[in-house]
mmCIF file as Biopython writes it, N, C-alpha, C and O atoms, coordinates in Angstrom:
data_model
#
loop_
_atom_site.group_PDB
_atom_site.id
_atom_site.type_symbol
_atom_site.label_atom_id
_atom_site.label_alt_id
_atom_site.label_comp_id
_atom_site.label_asym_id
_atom_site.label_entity_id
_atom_site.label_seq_id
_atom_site.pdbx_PDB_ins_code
_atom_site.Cartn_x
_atom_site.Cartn_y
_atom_site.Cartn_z
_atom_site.occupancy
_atom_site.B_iso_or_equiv
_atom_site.auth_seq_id
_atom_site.auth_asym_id
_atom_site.pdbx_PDB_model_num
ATOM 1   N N  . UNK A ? 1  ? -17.121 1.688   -2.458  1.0 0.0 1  A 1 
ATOM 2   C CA . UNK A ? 1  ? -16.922 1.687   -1.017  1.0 0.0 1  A 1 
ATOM 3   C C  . UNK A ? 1  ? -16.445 3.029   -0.489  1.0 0.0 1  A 1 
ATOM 4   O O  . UNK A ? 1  ? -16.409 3.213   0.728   1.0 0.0 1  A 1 
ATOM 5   N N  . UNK A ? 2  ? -16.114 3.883   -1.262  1.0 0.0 2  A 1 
ATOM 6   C CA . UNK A ? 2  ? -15.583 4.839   -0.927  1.0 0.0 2  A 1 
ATOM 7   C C  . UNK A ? 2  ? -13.952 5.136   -0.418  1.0 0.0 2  A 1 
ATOM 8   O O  . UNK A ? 2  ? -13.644 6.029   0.372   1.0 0.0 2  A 1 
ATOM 9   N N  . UNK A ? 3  ? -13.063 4.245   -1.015  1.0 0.0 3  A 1 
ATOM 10  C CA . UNK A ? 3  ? -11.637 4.089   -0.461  1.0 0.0 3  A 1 
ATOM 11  C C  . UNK A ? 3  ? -10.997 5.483   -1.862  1.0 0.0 3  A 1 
ATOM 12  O O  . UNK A ? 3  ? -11.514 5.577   -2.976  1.0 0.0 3  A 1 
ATOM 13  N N  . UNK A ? 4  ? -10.363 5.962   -1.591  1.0 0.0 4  A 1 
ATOM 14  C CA . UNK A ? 4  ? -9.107  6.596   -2.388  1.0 0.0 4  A 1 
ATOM 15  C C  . UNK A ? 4  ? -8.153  5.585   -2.895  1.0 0.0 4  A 1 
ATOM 16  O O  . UNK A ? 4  ? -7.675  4.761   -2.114  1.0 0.0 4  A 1 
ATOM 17  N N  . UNK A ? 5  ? -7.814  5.593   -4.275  1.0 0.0 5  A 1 
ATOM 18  C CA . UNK A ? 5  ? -6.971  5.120   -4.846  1.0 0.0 5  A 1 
ATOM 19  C C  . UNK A ? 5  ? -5.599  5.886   -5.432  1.0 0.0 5  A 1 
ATOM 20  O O  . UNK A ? 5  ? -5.066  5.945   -6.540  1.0 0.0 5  A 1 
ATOM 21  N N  . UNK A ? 6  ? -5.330  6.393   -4.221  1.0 0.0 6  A 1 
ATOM 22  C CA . UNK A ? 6  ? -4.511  7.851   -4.842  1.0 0.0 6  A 1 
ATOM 23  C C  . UNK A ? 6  ? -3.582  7.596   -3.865  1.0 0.0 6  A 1 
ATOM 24  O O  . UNK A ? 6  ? -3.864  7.673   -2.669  1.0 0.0 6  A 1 
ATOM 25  N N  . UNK A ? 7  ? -2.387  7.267   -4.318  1.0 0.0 7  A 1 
ATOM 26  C CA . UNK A ? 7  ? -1.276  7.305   -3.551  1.0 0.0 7  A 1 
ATOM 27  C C  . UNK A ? 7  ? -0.561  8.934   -3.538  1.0 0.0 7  A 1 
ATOM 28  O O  . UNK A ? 7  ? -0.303  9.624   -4.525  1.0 0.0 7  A 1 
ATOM 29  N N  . UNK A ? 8  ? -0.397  9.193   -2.420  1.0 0.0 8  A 1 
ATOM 30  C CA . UNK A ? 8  ? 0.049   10.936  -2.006  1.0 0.0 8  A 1 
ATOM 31  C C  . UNK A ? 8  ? 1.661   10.878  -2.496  1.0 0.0 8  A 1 
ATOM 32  O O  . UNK A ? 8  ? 2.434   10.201  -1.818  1.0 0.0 8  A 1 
ATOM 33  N N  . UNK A ? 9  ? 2.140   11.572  -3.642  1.0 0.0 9  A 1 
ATOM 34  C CA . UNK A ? 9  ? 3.573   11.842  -3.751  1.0 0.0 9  A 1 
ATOM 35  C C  . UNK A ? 9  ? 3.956   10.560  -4.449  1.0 0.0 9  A 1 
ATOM 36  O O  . UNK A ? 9  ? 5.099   10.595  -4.904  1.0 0.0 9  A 1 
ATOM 37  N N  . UNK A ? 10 ? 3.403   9.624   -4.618  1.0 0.0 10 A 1 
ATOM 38  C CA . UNK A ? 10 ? 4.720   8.144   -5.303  1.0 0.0 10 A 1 
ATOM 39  C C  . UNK A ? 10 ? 4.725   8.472   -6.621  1.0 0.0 10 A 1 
ATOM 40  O O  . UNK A ? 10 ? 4.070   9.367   -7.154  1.0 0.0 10 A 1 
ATOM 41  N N  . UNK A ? 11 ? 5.571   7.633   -7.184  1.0 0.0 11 A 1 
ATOM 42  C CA . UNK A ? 11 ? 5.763   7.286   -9.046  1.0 0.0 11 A 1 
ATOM 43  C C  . UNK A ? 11 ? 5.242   6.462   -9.383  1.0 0.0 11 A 1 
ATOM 44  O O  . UNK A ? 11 ? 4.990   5.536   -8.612  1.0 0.0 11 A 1 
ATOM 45  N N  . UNK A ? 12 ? 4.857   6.449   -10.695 1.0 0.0 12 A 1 
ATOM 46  C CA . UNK A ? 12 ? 4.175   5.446   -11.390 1.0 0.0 12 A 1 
ATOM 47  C C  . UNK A ? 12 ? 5.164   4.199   -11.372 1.0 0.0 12 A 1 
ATOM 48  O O  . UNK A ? 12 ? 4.719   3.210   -10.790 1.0 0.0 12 A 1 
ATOM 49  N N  . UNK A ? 13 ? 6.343   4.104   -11.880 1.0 0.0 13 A 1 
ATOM 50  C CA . UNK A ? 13 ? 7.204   2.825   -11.259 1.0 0.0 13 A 1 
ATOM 51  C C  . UNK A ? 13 ? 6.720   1.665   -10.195 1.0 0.0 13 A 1 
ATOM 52  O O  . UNK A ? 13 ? 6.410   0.475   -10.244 1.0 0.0 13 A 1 
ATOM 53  N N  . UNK A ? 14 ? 6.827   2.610   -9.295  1.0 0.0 14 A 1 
ATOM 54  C CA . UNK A ? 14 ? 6.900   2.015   -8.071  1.0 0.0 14 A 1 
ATOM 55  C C  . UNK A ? 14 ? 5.618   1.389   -7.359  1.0 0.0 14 A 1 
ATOM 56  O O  . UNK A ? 14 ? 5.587   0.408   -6.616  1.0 0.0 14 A 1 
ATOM 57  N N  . UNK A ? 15 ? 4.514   2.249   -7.798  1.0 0.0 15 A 1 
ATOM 58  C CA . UNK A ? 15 ? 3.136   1.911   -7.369  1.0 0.0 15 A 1 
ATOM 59  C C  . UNK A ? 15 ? 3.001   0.739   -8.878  1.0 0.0 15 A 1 
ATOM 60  O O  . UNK A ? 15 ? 2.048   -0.027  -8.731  1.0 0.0 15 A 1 
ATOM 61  N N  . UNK A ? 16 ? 3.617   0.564   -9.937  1.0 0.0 16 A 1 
ATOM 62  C CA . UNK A ? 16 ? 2.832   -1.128  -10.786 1.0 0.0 16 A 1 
ATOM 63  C C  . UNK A ? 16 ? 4.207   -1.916  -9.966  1.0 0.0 16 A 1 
ATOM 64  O O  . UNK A ? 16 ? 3.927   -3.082  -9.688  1.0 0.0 16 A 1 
ATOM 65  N N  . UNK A ? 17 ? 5.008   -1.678  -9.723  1.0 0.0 17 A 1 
ATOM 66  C CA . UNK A ? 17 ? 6.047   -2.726  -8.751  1.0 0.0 17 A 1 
ATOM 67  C C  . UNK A ? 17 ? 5.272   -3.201  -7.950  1.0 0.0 17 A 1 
ATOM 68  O O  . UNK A ? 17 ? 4.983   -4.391  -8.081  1.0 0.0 17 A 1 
ATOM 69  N N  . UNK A ? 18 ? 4.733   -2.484  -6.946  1.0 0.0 18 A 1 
ATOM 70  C CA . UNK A ? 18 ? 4.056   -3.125  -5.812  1.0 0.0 18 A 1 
ATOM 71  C C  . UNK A ? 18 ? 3.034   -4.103  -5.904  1.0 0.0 18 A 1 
ATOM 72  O O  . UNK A ? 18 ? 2.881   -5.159  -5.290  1.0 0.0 18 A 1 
ATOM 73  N N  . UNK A ? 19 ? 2.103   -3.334  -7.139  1.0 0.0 19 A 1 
ATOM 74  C CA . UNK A ? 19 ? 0.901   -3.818  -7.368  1.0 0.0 19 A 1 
ATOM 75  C C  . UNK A ? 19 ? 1.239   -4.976  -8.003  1.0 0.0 19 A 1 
ATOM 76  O O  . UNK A ? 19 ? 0.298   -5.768  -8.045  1.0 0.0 19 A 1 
ATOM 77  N N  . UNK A ? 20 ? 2.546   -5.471  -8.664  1.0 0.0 20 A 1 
ATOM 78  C CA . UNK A ? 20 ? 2.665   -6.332  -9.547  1.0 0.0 20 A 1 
ATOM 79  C C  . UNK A ? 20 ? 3.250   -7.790  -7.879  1.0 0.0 20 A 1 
ATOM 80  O O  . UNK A ? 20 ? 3.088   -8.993  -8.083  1.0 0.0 20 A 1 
ATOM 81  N N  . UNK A ? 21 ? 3.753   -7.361  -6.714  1.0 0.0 21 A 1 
ATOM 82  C CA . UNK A ? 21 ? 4.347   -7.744  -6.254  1.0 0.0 21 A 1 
ATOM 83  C C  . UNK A ? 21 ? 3.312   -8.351  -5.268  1.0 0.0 21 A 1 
ATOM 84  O O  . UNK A ? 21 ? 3.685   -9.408  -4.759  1.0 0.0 21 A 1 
ATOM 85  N N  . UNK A ? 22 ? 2.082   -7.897  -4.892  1.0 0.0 22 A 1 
ATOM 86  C CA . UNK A ? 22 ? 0.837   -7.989  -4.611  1.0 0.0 22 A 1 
ATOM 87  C C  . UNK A ? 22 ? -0.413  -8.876  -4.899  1.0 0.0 22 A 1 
ATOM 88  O O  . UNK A ? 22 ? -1.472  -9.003  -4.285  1.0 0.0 22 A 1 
ATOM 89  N N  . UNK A ? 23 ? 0.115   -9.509  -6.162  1.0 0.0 23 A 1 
ATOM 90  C CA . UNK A ? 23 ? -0.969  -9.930  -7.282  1.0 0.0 23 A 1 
ATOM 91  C C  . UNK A ? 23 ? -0.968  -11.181 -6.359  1.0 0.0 23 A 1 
ATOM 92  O O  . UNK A ? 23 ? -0.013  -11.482 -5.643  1.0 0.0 23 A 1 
ATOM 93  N N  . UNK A ? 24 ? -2.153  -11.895 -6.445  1.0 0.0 24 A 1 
ATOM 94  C CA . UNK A ? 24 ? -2.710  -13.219 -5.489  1.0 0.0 24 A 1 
ATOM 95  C C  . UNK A ? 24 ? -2.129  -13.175 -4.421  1.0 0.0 24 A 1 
ATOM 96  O O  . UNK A ? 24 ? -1.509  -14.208 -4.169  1.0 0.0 24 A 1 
ATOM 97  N N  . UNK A ? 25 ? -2.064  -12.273 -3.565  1.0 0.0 25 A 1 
ATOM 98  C CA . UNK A ? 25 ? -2.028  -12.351 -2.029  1.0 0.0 25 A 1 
ATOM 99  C C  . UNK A ? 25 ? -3.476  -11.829 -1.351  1.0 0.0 25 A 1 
ATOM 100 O O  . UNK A ? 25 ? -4.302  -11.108 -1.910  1.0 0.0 25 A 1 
ATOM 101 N N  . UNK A ? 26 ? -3.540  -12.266 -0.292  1.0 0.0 26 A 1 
ATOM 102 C CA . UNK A ? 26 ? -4.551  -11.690 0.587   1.0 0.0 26 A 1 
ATOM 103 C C  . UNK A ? 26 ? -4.280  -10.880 0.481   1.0 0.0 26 A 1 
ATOM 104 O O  . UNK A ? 26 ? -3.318  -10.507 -0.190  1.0 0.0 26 A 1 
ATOM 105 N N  . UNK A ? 27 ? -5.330  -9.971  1.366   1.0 0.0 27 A 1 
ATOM 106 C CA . UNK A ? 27 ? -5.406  -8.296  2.248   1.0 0.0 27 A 1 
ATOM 107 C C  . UNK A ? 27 ? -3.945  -8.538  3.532   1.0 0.0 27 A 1 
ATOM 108 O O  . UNK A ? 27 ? -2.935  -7.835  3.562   1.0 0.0 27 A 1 
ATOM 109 N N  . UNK A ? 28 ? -4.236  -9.646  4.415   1.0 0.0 28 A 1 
ATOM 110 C CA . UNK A ? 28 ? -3.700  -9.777  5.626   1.0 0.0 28 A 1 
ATOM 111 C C  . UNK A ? 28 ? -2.533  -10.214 4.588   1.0 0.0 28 A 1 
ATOM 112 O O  . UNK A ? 28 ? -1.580  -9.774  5.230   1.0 0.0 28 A 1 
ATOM 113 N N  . UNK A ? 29 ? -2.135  -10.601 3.788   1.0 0.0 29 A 1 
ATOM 114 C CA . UNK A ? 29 ? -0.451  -10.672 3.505   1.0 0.0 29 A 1 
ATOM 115 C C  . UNK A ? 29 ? -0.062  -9.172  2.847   1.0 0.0 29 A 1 
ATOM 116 O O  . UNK A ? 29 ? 1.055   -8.739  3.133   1.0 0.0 29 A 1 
ATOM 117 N N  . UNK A ? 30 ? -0.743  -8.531  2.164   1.0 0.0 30 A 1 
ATOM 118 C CA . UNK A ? 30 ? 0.131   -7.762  1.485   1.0 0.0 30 A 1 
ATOM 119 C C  . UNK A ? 30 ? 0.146   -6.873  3.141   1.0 0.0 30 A 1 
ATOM 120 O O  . UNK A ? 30 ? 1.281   -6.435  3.328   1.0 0.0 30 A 1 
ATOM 121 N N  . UNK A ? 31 ? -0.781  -6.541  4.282   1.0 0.0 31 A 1 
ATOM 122 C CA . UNK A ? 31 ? -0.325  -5.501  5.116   1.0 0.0 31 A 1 
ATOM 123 C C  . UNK A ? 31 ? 0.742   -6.119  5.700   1.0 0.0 31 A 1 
ATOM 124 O O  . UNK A ? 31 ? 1.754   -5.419  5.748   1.0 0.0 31 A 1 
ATOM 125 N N  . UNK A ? 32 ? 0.857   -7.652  6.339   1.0 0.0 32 A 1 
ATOM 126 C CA . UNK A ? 32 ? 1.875   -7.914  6.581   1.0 0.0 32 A 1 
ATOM 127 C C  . UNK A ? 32 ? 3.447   -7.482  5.705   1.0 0.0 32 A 1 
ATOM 128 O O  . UNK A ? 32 ? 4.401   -6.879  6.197   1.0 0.0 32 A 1 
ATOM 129 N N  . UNK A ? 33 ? 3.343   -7.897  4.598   1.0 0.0 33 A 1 
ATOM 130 C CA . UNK A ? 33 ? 4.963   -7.519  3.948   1.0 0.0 33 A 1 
ATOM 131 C C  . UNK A ? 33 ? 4.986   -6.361  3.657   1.0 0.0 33 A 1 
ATOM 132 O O  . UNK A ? 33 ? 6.071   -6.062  3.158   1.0 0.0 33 A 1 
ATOM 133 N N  . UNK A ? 34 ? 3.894   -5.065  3.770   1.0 0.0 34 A 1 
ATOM 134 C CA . UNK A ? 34 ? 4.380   -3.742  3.189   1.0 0.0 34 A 1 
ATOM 135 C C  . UNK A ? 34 ? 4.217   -2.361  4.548   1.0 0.0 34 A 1 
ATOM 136 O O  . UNK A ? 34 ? 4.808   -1.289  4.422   1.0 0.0 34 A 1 
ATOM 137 N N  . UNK A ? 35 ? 3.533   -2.609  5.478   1.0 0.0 35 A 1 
ATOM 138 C CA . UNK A ? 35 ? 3.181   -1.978  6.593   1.0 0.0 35 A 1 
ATOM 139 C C  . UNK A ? 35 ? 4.297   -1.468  7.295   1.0 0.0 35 A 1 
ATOM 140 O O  . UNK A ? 35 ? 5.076   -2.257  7.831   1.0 0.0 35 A 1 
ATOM 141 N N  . UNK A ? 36 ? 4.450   -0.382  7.352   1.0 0.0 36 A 1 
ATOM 142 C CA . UNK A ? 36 ? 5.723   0.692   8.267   1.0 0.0 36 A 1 
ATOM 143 C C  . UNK A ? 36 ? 6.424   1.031   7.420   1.0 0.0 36 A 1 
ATOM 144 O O  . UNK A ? 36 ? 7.052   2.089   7.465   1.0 0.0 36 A 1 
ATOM 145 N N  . UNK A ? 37 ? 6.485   -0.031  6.188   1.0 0.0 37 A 1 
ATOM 146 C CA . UNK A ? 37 ? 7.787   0.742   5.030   1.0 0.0 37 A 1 
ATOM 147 C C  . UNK A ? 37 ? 7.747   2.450   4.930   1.0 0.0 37 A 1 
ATOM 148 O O  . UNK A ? 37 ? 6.719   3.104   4.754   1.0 0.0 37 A 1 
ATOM 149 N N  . UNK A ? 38 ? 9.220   3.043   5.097   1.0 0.0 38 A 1 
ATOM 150 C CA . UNK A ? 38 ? 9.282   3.866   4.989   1.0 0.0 38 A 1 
ATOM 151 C C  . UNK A ? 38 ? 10.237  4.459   3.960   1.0 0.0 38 A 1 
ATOM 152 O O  . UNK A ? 38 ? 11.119  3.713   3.537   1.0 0.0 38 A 1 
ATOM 153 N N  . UNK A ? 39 ? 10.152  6.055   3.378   1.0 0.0 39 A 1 
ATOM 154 C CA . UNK A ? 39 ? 10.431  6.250   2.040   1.0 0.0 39 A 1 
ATOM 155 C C  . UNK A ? 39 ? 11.653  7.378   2.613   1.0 0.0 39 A 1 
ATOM 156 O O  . UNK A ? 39 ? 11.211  8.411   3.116   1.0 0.0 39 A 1 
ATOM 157 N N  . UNK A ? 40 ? 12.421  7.291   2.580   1.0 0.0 40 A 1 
ATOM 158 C CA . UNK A ? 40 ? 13.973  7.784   2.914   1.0 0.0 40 A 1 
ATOM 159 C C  . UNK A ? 40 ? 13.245  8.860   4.189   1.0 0.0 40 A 1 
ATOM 160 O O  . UNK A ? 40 ? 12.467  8.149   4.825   1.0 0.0 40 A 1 
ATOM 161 N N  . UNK A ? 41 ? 13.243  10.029  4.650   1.0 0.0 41 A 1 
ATOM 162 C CA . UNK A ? 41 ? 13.258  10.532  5.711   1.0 0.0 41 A 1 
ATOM 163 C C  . UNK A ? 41 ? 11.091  10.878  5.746   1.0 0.0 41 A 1 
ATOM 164 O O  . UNK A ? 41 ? 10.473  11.544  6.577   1.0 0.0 41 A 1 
ATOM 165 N N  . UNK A ? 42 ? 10.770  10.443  5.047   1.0 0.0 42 A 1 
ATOM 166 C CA . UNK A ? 42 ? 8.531   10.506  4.806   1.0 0.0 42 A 1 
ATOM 167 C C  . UNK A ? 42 ? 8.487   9.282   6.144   1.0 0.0 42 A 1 
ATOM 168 O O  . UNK A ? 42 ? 9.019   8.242   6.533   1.0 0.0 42 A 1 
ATOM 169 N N  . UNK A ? 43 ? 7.848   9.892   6.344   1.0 0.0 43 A 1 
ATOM 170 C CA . UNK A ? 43 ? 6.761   8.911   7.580   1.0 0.0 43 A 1 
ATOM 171 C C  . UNK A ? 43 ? 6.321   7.528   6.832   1.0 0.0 43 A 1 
ATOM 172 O O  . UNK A ? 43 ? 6.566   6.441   7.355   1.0 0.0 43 A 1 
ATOM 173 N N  . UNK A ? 44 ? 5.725   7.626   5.707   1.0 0.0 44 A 1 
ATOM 174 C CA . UNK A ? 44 ? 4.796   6.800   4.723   1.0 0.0 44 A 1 
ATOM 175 C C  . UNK A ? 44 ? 5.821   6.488   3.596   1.0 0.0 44 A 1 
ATOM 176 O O  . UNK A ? 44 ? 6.937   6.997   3.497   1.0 0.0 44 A 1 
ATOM 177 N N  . UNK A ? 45 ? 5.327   5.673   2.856   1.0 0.0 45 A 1 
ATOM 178 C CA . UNK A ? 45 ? 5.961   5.302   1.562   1.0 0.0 45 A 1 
ATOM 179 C C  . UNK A ? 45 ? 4.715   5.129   0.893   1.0 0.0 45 A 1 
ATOM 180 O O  . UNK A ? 45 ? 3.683   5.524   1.435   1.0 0.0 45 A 1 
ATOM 181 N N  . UNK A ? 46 ? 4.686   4.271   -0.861  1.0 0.0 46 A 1 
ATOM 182 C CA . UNK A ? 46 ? 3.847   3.870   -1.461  1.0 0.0 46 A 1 
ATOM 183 C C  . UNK A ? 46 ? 3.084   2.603   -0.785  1.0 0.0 46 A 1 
ATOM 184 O O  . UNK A ? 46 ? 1.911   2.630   -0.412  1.0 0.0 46 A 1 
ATOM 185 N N  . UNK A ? 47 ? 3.857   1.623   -0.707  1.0 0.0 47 A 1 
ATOM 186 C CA . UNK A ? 47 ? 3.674   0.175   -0.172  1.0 0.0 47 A 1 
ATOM 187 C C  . UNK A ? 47 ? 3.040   0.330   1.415   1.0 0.0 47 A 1 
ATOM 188 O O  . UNK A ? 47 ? 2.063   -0.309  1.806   1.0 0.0 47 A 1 
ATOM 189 N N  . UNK A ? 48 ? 3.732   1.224   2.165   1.0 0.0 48 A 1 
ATOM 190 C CA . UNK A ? 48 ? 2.507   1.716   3.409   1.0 0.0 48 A 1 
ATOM 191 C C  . UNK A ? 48 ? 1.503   2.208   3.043   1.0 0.0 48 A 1 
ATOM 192 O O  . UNK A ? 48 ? 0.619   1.547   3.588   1.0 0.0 48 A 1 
ATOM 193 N N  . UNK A ? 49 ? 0.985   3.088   2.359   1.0 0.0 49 A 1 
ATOM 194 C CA . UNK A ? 49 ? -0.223  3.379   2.106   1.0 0.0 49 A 1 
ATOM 195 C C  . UNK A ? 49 ? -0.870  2.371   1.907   1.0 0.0 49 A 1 
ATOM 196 O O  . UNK A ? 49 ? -2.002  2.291   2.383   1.0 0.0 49 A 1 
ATOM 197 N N  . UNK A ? 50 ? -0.381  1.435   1.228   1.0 0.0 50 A 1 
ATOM 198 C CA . UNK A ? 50 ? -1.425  0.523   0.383   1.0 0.0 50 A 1 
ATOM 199 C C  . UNK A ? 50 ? -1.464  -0.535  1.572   1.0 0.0 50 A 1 
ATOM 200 O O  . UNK A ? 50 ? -2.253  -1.463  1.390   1.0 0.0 50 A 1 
ATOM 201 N N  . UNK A ? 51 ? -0.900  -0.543  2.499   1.0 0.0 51 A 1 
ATOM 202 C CA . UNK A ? 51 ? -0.931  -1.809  3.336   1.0 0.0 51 A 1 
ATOM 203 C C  . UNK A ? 51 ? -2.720  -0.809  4.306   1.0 0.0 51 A 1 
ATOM 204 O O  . UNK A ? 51 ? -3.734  -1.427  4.629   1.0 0.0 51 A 1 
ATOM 205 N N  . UNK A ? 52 ? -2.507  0.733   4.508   1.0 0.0 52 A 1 
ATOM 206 C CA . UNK A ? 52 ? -3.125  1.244   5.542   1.0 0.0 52 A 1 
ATOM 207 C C  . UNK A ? 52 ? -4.326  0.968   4.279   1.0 0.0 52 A 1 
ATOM 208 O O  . UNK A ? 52 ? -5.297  0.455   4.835   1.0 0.0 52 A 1 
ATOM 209 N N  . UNK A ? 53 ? -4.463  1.053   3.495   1.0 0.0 53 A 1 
ATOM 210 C CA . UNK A ? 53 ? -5.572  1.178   2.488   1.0 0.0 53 A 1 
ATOM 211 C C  . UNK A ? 53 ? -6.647  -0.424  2.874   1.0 0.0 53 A 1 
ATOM 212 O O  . UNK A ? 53 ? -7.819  -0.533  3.234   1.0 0.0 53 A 1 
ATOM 213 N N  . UNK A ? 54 ? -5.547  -1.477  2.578   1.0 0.0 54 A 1 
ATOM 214 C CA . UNK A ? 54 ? -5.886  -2.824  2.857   1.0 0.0 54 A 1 
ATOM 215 C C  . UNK A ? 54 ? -6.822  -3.002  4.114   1.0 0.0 54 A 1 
ATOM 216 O O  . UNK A ? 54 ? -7.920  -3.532  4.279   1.0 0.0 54 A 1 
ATOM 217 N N  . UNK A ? 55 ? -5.800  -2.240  5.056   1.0 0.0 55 A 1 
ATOM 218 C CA . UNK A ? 55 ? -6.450  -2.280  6.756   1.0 0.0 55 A 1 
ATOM 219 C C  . UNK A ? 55 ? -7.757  -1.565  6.607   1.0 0.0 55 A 1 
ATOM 220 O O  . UNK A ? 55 ? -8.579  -1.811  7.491   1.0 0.0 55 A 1 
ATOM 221 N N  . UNK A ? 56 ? -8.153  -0.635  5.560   1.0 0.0 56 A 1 
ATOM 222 C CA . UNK A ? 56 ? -9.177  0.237   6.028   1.0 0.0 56 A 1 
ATOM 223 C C  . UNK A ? 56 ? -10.536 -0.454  4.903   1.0 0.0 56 A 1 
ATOM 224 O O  . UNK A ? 56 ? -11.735 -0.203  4.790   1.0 0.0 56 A 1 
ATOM 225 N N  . UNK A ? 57 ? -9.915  -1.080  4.453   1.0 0.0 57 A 1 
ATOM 226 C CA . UNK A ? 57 ? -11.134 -2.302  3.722   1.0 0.0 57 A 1 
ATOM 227 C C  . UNK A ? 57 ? -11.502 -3.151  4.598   1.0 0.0 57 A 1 
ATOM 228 O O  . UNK A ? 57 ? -12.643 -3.139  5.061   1.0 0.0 57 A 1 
ATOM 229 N N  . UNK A ? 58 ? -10.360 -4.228  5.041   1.0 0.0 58 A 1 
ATOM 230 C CA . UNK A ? 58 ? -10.969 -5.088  6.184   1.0 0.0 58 A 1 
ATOM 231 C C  . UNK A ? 58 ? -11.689 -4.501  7.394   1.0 0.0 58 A 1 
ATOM 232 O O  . UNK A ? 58 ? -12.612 -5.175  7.852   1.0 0.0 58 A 1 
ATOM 233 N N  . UNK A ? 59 ? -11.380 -3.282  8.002   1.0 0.0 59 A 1 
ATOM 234 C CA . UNK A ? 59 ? -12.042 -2.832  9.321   1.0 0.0 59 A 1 
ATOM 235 C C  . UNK A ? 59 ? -13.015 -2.035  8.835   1.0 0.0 59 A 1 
ATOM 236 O O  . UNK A ? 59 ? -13.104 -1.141  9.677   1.0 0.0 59 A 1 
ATOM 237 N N  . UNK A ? 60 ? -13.801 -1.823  7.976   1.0 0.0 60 A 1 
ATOM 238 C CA . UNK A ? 60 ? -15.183 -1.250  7.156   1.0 0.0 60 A 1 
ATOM 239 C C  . UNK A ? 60 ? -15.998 -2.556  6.936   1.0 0.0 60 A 1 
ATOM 240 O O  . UNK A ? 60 ? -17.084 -2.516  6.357   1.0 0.0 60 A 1 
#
């Protein structure tokens, strides 16, 4: 499809946390519980990306 699977700046930790935290949810739940999270003074975090990632599957 052409999506990036590259989270900008996170740790490996934190991106299998999410992904582990993720597992059998929809698209529309994981943007719901991870969308705006922010990473101490970053605009973005890991878990936002992946919520904007989600959004940019469903609206394609």
């Amino acid at each position: 499809m052409g999506f990036s699977s590259t989270f900008h700046g996170g740790c490996p930790g934190n991106t299998l946390g999410v992904a582990t935290l993720c597992k059998d949810k929809t698209l529309e739940e994981v943007i719901s519980l991870l969308k705006g999270i922010k990473c101490g003074y970053k605009p973005t975090s890991c878990p936002d990306q992946l919520a904007k990632a989600c959004e940019n599957i469903i609206n394609s």
